[in-house]
N, C-alpha and C positions, 0 to 999 in steps of 0.2 A: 618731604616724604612722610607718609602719614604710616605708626607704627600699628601692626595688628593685635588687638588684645589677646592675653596668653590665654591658654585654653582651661588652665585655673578660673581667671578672672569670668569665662564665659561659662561654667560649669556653678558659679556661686548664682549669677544673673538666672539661671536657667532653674536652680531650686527657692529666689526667693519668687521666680512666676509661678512654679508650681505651689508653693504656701499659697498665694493669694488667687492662683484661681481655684484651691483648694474651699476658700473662704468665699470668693466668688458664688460659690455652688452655693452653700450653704444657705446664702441670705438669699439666693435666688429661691430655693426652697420654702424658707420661711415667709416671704411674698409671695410666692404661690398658695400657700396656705393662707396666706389674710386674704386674699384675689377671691379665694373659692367661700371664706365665710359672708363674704360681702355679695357675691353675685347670687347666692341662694336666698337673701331676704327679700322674695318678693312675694307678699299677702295683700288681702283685698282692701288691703289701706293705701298704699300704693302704687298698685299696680291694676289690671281689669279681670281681674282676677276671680272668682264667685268667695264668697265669704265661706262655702261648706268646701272648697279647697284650702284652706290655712292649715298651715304643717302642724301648729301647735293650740289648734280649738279642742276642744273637749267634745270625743265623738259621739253620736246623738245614742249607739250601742253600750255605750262605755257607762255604770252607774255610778253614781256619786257613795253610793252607803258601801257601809266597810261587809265584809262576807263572814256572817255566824257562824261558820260549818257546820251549819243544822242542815237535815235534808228537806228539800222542799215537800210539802205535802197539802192536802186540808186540814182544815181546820181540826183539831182535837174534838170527841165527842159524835161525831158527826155520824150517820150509819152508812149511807149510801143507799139509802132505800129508793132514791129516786133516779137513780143513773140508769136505770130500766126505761125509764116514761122517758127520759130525754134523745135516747139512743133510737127510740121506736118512731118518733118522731120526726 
């Protein structure tokens, strides 16, 4: 005759499943997260990709020099005597 485990003994079984699929989760999580860094690396060295779609090229808009916060203008000196003749034209 086979005895049935007390309801103790099935109440311990039942919170150490819940720890570990607690833990379960987690590290499912965390491979989700390495899954999704790994499946977005695909550039035109790899892939068929056009070279002016790379997620991390330097946009052809985008300028290398640092910003003076001067305002853009002409040149100093200058009168504008001729912005007349270029408009008329």
């Amino acid at each position: 005759m086979t005895t049935q485990p007390s309801i103790e003994s099935l109440l311990e079984i039942i919170a150490k499943q819940a720890v570990q699929i607690e833990q379960l989760l987690k590290r499912v999580e965390q491979l989700e997260l390495e899954l999704a860094v790994y499946k977005s690396k695909k550039n035109s060295t790899n892939n068929h990709i056009a070279p002016s779609k790379d997620e991390n090229r330097i946009k052809t808009n985008q300028s290398l020099r640092e910003k003076t916060g001067e305002k853009t203008s002409r040149s100093t000196g200058t009168s504008g005597k001729n912005v007349g003749f270029f408009i008329r034209y």
